[in-house]
LUMNU-683933 format. One record per residue: x, y, z of N, C-alpha, C in turn. Coordinates in nm, 3 decimals. Example, Ala and Ser with C-alpha at 12.3 -4.5 7.8 and 13.67 -1.06 7.14 Angstrom:
<nodes>
{n_east->1.319, n_north->-0.569, n_up->0.780, ca_east->1.230, ca_north->-0.450, ca_up->0.780, c_east->1.320, c_north->-0.330, c_up->0.780}
{n_east->1.285, n_north->-0.225, n_up->0.708, ca_east->1.367, ca_north->-0.106, ca_up->0.714, c_east->1.290, c_north->0.003, c_up->0.787}
</nodes>
This chain:
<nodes>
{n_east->4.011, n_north->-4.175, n_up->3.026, ca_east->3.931, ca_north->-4.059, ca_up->3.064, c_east->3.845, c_north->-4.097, c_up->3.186}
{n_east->3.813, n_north->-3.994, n_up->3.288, ca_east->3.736, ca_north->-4.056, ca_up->3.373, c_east->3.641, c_north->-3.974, c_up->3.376}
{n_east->3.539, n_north->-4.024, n_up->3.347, ca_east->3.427, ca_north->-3.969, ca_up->3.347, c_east->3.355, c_north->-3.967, c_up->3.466}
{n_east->3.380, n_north->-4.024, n_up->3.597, ca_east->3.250, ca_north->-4.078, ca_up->3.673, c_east->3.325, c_north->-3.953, c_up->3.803}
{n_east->3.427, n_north->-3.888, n_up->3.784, ca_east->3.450, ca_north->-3.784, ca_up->3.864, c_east->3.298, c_north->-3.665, c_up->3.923}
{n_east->3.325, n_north->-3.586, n_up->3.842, ca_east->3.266, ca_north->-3.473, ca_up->3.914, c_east->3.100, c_north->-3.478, c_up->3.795}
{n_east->3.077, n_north->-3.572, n_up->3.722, ca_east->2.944, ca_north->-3.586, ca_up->3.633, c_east->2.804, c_north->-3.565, c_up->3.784}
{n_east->2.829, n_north->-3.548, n_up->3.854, ca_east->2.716, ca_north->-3.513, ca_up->3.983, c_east->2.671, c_north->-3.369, c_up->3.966}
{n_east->2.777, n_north->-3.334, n_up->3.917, ca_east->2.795, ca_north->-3.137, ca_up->3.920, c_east->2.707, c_north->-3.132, c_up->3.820}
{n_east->2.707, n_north->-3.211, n_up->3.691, ca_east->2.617, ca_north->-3.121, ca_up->3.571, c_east->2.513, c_north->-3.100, c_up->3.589}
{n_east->2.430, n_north->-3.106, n_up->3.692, ca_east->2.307, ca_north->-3.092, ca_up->3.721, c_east->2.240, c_north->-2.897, c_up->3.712}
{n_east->2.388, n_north->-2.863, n_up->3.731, ca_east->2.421, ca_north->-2.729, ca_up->3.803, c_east->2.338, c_north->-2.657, c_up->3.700}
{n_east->2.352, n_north->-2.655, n_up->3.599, ca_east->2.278, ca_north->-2.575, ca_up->3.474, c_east->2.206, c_north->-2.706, c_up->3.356}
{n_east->2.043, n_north->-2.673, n_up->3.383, ca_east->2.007, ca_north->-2.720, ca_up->3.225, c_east->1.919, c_north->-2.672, c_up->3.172}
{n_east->1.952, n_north->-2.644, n_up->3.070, ca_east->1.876, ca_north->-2.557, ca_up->2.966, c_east->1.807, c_north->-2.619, c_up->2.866}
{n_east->1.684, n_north->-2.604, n_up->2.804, ca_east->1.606, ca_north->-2.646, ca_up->2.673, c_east->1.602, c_north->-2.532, c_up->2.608}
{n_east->1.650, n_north->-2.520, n_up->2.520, ca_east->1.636, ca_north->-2.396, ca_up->2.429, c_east->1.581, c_north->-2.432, c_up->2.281}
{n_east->1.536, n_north->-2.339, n_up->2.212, ca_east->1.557, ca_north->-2.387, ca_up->2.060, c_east->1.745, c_north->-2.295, c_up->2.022}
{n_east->1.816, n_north->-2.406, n_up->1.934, ca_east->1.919, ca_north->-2.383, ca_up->1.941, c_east->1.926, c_north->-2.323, c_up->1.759}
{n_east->1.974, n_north->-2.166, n_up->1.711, ca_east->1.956, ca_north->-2.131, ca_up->1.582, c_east->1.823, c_north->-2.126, c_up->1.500}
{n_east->1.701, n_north->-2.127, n_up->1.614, ca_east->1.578, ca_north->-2.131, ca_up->1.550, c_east->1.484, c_north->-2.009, c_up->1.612}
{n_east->1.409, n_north->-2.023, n_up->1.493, ca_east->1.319, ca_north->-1.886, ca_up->1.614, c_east->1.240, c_north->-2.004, c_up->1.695}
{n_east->1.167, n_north->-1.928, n_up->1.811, ca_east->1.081, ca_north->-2.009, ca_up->1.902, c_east->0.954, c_north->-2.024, c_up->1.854}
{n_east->0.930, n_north->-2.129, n_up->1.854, ca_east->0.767, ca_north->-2.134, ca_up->1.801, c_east->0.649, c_north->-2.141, c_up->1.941}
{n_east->0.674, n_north->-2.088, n_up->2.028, ca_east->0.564, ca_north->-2.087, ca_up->2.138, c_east->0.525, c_north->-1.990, c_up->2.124}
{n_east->0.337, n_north->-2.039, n_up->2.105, ca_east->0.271, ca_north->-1.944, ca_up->2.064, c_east->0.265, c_north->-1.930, c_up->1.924}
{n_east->0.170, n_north->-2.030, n_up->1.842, ca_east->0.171, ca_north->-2.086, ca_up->1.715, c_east->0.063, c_north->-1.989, c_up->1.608}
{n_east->0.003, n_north->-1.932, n_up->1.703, ca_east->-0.088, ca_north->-1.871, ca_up->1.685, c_east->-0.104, c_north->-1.752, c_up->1.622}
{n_east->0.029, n_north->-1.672, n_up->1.654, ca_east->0.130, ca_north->-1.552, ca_up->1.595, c_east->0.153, c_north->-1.542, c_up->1.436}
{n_east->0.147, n_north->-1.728, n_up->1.426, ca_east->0.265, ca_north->-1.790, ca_up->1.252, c_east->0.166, c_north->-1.807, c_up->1.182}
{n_east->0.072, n_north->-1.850, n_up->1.125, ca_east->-0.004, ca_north->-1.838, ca_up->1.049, c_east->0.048, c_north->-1.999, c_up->0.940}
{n_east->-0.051, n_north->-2.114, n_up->0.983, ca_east->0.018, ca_north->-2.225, ca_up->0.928, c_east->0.114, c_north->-2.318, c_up->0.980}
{n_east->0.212, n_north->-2.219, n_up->1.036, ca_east->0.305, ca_north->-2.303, ca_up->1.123, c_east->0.199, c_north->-2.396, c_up->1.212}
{n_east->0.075, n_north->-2.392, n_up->1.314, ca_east->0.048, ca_north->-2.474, ca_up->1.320, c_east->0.027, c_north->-2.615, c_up->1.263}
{n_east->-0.004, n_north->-2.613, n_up->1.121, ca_east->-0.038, ca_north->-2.727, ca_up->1.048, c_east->0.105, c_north->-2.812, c_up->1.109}
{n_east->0.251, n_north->-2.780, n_up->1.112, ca_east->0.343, ca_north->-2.884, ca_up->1.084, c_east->0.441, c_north->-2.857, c_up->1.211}
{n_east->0.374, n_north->-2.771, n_up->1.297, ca_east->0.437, ca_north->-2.772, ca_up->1.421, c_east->0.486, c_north->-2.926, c_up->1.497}
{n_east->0.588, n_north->-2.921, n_up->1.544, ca_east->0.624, ca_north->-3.011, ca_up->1.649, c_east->0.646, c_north->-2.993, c_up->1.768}
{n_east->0.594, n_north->-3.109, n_up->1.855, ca_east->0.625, ca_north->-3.082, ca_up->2.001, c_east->0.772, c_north->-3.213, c_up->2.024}
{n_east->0.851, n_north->-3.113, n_up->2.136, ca_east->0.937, ca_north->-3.202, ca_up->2.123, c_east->0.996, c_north->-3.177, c_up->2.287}
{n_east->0.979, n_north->-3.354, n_up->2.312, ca_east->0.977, ca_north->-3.349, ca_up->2.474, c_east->1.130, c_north->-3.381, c_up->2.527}
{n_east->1.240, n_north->-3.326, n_up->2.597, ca_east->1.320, ca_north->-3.423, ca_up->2.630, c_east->1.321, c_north->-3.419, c_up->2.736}
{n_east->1.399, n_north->-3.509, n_up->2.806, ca_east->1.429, ca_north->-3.558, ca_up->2.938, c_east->1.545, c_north->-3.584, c_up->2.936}
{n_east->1.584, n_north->-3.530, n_up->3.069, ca_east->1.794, ca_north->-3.495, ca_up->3.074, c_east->1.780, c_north->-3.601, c_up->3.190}
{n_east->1.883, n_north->-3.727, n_up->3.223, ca_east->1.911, ca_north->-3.795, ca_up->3.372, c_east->2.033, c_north->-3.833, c_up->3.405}
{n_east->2.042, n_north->-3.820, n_up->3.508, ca_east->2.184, ca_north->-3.892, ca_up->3.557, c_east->2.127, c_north->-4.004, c_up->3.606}
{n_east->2.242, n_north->-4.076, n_up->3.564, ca_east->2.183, ca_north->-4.250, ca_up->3.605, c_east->2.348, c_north->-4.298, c_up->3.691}
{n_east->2.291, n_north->-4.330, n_up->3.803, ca_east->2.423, ca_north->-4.415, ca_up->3.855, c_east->2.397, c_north->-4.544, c_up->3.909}
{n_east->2.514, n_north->-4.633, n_up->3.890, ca_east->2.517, ca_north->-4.764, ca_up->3.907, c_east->2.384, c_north->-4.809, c_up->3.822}
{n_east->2.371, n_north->-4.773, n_up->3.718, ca_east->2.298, ca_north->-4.806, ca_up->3.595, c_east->2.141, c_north->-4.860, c_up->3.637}
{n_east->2.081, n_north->-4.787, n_up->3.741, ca_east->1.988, ca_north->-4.822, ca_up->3.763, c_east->1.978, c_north->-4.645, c_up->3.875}
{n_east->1.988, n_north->-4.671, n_up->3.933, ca_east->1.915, ca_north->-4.524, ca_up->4.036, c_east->1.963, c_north->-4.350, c_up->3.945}
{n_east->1.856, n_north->-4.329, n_up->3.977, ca_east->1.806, ca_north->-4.191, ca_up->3.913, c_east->1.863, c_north->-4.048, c_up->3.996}
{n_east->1.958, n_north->-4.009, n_up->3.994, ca_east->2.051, ca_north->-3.886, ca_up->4.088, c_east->2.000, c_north->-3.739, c_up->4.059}
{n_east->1.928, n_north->-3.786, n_up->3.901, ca_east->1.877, ca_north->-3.627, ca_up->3.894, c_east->1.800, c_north->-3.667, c_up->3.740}
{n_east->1.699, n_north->-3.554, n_up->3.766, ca_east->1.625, ca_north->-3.538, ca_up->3.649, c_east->1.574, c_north->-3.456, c_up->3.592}
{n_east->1.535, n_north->-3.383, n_up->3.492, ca_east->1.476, ca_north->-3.247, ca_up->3.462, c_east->1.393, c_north->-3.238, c_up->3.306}
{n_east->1.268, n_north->-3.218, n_up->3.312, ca_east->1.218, ca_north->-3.220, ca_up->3.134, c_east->1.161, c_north->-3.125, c_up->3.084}
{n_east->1.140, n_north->-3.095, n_up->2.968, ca_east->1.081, ca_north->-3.002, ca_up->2.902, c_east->1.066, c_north->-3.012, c_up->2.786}
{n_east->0.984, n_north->-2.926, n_up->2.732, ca_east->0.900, ca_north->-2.943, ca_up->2.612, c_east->0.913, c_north->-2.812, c_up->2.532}
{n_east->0.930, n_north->-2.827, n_up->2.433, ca_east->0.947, ca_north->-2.700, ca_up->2.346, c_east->0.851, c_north->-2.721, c_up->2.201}
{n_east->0.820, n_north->-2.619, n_up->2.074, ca_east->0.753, ca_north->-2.677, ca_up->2.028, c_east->0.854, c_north->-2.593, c_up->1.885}
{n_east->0.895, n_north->-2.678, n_up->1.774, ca_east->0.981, ca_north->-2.654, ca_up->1.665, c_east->0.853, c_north->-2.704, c_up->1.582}
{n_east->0.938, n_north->-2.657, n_up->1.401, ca_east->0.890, ca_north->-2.719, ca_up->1.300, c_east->1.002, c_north->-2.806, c_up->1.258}
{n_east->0.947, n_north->-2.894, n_up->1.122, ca_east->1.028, ca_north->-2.988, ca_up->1.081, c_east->1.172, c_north->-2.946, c_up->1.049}
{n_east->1.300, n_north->-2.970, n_up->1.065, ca_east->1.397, ca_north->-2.901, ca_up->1.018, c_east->1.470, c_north->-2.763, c_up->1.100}
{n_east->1.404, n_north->-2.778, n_up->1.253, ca_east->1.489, ca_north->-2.691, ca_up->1.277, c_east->1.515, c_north->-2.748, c_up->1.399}
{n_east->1.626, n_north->-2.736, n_up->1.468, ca_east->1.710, ca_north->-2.767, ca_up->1.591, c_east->1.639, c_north->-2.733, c_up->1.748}
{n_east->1.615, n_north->-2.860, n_up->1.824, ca_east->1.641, ca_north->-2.814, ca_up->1.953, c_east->1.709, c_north->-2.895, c_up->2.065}
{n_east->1.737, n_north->-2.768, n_up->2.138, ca_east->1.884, ca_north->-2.813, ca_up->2.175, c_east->1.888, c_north->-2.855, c_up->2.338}
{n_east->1.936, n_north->-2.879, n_up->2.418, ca_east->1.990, ca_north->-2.863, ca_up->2.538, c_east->2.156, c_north->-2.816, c_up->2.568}
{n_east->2.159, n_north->-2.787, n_up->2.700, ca_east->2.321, ca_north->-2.762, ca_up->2.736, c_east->2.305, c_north->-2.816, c_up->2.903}
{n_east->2.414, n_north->-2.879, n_up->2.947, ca_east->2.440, ca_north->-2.953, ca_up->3.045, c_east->2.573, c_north->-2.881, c_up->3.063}
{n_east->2.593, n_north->-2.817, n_up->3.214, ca_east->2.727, ca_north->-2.768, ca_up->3.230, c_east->2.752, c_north->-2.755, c_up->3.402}
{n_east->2.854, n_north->-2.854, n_up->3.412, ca_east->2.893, ca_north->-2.899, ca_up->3.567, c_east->3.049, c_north->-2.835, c_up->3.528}
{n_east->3.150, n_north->-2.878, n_up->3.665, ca_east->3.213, ca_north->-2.819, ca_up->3.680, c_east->3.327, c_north->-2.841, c_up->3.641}
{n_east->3.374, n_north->-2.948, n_up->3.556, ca_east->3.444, ca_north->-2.977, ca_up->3.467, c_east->3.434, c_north->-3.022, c_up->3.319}
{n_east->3.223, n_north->-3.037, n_up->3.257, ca_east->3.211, ca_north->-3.099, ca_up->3.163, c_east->3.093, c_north->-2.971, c_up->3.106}
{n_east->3.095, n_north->-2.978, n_up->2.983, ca_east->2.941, ca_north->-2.888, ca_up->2.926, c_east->2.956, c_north->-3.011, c_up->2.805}
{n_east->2.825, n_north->-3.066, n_up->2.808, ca_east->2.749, ca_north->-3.114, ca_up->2.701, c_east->2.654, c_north->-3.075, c_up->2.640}
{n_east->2.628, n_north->-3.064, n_up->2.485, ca_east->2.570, ca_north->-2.956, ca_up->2.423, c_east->2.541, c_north->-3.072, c_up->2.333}
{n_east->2.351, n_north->-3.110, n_up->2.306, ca_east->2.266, ca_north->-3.175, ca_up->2.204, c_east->2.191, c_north->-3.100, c_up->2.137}
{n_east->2.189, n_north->-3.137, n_up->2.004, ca_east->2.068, ca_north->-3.052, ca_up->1.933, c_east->1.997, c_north->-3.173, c_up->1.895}
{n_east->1.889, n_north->-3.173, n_up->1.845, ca_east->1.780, ca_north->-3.255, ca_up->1.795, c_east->1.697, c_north->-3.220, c_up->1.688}
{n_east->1.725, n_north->-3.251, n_up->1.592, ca_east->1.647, ca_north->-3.170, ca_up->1.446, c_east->1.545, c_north->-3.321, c_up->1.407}
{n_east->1.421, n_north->-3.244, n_up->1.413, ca_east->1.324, ca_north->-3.364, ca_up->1.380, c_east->1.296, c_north->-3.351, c_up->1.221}
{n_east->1.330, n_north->-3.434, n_up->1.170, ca_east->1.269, ca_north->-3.431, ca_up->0.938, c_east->1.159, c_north->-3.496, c_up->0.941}
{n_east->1.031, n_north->-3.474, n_up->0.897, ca_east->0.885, ca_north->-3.558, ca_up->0.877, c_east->0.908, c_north->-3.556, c_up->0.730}
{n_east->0.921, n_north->-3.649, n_up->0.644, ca_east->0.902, ca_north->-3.729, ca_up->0.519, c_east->0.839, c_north->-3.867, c_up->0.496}
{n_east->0.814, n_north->-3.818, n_up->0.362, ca_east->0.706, ca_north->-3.914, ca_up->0.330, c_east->0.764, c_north->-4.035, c_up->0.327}
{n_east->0.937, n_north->-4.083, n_up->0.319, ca_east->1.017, ca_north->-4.191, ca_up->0.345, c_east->1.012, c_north->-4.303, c_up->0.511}
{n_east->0.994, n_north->-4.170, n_up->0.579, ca_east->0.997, ca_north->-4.224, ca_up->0.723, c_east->1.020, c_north->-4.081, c_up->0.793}
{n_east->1.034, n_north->-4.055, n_up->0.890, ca_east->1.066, ca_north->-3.958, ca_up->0.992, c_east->1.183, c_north->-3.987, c_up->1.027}
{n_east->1.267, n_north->-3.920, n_up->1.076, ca_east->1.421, ca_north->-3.910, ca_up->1.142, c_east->1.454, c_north->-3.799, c_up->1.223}
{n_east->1.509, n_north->-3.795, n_up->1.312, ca_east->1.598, ca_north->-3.700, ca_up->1.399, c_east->1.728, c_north->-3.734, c_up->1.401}
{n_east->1.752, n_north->-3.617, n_up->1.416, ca_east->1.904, ca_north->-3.582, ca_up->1.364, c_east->1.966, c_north->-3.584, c_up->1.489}
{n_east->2.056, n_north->-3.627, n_up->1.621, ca_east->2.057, ca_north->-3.601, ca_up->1.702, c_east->2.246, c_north->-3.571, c_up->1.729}
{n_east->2.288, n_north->-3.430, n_up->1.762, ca_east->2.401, ca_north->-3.397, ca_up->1.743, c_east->2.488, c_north->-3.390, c_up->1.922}
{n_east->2.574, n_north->-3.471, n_up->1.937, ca_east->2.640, ca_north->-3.409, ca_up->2.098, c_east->2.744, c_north->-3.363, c_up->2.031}
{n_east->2.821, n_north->-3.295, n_up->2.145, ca_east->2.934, ca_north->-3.218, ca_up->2.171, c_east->2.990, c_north->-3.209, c_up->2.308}
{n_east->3.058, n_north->-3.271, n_up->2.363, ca_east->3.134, ca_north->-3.246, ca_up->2.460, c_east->3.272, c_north->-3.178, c_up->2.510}
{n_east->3.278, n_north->-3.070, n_up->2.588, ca_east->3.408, ca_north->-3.027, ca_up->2.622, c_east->3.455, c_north->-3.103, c_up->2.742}
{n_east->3.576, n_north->-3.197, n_up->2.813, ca_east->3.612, ca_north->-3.229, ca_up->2.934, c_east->3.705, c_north->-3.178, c_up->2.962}
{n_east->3.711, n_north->-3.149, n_up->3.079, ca_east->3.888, ca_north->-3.058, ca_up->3.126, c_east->3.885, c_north->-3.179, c_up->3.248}
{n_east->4.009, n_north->-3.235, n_up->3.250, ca_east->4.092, ca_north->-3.346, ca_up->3.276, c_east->4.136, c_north->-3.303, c_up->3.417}
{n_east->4.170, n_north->-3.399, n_up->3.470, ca_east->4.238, ca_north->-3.375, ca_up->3.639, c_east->4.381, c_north->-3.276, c_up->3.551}
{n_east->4.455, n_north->-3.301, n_up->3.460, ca_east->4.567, ca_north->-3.260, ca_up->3.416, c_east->4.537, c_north->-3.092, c_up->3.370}
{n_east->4.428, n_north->-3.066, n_up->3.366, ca_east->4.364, ca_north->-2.931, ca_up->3.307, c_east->4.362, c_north->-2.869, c_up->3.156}
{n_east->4.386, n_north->-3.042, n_up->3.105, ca_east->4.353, ca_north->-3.074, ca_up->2.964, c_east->4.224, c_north->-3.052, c_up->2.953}
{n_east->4.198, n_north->-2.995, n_up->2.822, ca_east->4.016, ca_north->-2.992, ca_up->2.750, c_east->4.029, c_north->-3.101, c_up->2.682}
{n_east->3.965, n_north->-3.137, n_up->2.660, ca_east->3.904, ca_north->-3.286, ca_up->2.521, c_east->3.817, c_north->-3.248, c_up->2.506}
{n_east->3.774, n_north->-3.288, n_up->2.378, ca_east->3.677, ca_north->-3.273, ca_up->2.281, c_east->3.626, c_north->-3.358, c_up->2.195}
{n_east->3.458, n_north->-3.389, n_up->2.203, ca_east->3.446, ca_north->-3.509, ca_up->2.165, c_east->3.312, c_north->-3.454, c_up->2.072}
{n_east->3.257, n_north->-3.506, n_up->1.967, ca_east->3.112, ca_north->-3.496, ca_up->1.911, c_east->3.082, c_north->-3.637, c_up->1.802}
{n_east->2.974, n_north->-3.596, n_up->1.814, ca_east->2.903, ca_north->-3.714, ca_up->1.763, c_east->2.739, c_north->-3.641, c_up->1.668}
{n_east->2.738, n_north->-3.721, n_up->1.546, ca_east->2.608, ca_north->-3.748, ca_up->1.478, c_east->2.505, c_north->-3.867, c_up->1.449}
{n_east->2.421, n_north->-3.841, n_up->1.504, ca_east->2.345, ca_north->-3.965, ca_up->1.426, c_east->2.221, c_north->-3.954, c_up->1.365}
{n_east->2.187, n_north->-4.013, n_up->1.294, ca_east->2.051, ca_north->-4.014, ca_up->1.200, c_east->1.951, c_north->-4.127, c_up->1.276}
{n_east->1.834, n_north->-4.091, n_up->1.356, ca_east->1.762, ca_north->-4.207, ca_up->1.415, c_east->1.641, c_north->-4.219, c_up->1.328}
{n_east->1.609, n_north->-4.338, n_up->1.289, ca_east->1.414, ca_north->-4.344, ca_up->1.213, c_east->1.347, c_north->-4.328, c_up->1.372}
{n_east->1.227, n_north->-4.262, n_up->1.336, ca_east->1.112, ca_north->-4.243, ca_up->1.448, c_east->1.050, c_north->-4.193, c_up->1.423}
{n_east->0.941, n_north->-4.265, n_up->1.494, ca_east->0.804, ca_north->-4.253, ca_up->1.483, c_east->0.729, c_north->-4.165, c_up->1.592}
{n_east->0.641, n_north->-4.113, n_up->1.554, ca_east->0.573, ca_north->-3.993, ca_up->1.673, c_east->0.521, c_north->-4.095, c_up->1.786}
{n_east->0.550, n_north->-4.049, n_up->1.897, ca_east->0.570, ca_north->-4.043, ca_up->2.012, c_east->0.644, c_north->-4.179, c_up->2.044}
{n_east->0.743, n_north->-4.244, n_up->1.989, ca_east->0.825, ca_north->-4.314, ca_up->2.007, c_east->0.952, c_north->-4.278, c_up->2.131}
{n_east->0.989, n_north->-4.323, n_up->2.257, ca_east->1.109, ca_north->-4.267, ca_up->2.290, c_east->1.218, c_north->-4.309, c_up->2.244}
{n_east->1.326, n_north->-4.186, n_up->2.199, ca_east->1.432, ca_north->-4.229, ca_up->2.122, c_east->1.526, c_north->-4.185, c_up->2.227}
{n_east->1.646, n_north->-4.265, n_up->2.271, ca_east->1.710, ca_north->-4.254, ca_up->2.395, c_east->1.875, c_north->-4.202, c_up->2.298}
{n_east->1.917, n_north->-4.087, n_up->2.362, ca_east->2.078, ca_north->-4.102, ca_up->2.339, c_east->2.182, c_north->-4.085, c_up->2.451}
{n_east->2.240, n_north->-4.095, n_up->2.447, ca_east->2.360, ca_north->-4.109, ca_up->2.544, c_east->2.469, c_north->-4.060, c_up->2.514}
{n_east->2.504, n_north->-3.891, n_up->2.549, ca_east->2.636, ca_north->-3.821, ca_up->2.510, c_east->2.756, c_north->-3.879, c_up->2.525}
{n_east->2.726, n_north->-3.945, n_up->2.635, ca_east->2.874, ca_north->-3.967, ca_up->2.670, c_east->2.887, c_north->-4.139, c_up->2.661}
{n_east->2.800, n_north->-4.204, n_up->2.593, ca_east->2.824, ca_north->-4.341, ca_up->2.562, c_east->2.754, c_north->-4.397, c_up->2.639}
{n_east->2.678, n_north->-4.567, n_up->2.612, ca_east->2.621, ca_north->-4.646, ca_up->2.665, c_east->2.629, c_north->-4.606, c_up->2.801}
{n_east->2.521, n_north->-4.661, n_up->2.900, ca_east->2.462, ca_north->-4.618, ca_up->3.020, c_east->2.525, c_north->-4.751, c_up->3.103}
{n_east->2.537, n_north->-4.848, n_up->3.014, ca_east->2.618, ca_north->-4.955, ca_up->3.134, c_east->2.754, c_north->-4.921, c_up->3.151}
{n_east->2.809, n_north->-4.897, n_up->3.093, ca_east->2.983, ca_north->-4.871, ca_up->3.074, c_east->2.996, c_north->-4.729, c_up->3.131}
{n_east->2.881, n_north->-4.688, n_up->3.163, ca_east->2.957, ca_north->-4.557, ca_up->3.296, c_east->2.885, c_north->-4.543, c_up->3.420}
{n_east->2.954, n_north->-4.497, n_up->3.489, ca_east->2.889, ca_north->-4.468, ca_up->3.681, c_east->2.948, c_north->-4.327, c_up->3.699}
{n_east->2.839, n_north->-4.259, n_up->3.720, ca_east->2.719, ca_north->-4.227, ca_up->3.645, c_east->2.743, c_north->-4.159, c_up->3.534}
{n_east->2.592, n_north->-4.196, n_up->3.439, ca_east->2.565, ca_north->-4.162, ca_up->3.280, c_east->2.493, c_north->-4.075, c_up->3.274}
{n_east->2.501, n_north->-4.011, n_up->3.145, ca_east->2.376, ca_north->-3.897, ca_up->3.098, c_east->2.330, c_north->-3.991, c_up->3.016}
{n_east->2.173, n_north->-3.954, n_up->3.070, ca_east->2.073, ca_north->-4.047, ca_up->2.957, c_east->1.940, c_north->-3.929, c_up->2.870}
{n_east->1.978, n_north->-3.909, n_up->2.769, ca_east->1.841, ca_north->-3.753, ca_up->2.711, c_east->1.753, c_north->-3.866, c_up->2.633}
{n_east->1.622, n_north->-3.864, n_up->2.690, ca_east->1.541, ca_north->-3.947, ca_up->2.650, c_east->1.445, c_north->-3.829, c_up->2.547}
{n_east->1.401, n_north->-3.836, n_up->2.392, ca_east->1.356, ca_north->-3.746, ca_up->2.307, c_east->1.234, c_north->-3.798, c_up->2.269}
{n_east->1.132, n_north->-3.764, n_up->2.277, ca_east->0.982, ca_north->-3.767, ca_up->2.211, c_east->0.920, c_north->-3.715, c_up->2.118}
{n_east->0.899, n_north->-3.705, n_up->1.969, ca_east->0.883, ca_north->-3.617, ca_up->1.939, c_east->0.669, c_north->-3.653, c_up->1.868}
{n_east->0.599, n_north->-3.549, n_up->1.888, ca_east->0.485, ca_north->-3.572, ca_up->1.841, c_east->0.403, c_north->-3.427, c_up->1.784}
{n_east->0.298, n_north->-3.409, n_up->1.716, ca_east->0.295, ca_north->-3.306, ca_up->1.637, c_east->0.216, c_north->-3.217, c_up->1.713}
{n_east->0.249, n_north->-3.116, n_up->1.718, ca_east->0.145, ca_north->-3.004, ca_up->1.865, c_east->0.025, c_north->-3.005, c_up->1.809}
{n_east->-0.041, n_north->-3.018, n_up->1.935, ca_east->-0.224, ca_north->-3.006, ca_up->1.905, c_east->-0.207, c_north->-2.879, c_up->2.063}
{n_east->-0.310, n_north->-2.773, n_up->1.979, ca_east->-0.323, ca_north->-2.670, ca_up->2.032, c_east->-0.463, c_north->-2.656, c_up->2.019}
{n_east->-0.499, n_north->-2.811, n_up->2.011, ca_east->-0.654, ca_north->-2.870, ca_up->2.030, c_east->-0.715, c_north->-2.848, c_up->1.892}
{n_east->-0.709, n_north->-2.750, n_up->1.807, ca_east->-0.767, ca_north->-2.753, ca_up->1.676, c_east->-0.708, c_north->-2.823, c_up->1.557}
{n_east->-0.614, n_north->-2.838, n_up->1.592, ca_east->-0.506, ca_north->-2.970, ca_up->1.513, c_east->-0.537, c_north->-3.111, c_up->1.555}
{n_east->-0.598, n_north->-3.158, n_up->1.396, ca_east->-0.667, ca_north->-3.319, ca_up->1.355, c_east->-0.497, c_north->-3.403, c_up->1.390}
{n_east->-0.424, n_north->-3.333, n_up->1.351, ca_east->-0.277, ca_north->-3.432, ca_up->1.384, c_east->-0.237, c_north->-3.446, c_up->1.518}
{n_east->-0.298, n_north->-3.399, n_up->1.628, ca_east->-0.234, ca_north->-3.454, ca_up->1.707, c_east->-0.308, c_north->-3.572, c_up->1.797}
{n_east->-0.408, n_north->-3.603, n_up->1.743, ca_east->-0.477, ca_north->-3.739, ca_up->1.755, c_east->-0.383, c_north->-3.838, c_up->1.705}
{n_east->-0.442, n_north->-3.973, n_up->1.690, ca_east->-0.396, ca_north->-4.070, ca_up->1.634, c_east->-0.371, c_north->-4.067, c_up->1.479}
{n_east->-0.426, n_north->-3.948, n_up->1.392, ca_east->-0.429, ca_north->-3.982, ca_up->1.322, c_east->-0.283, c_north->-3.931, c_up->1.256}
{n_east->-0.251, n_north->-4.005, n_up->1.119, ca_east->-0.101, ca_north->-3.994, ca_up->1.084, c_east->0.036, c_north->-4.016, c_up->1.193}
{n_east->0.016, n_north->-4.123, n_up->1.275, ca_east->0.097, ca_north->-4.132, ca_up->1.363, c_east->0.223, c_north->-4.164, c_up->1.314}
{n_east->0.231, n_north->-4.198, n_up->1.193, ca_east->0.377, ca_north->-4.270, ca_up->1.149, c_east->0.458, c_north->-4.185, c_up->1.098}
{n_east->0.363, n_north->-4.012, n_up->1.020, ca_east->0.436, ca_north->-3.941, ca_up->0.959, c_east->0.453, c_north->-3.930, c_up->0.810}
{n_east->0.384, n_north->-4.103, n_up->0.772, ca_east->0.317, ca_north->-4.096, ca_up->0.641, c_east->0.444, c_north->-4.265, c_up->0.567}
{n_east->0.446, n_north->-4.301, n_up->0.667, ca_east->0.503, ca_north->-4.415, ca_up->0.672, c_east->0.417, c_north->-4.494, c_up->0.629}
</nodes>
């Protein structure tokens, strides 16, 4: 597969959405939902020759525990599609972090690729994934760097230091 073709193009569209969730901006509306709101930061990059930065773009959205947010990356032969579901338990914290890739091939083959993983993390930890596989083994990589920490809309004691682990 060659990946290091036309991956310059995905820059073309990126989106932060909440993906199957309602939007929680504007906490103020929910009544409570503040108490267990999350803020959740990502950062989309193209990385080539595993060091220089070709493109970058971030944003912040704000979910509760258990529900999905997503990005979509779509250049002119690839759409990559992540969701990110953050769980706060009293075990540890985890994100759920889901890709999906479609590629259409010099041959004008599609492939299809996805992936799950379960990460432990801790609030404001960066948790790095890589759709399309380790960042050394391609020229150029997608790198979605994920943050996740609990929204303070300033009257929220949680978004201080305190409970930083999640109850770890």
């Amino acid at each position: 597969m060659r990946r290091s073709f036309y991956l310059l193009s995905i820059f073309l569209v990126f989106a932060v959405s909440t993906v199957n969730a309602q939007n929680f901006q504007g906490t103020e509306r929910l009544p409570g939902i503040g108490r267990q709101a999350l803020n959740v930061d990502v950062n989309a990059r193209i990385i080539e020759g595993g060091q220089r930065i070709v493109w970058n773009e971030s944003n912040s959205k704000i979910t509760i525990p258990g529900n999905p947010v997503g990005i979509q990356l779509v250049g002119s032969n690839i759409v990559v599609v992540a969701q990110f579901t953050p769980f706060i338990r009293p075990d540890g914290n985890v994100l759920v972090a889901q890709g999906q890739i479609w590629l259409v091939e010099e041959d004008n083959t599609v492939n299809y690729y996805t992936s799950i993983q379960t990460i432990p993390m801790e609030y404001g930890e960066q948790i790095f994934f890589f759709p399309l596989g380790s960042s050394q083994n391609l020229s150029p990589s997608i790198e979605i760097i994920v943050t996740v920490n609990p929204y303070n809309d300033g009257t929220n004691p949680r978004g201080s230091n305190a409970n930083r682990s999640g109850g770890r």
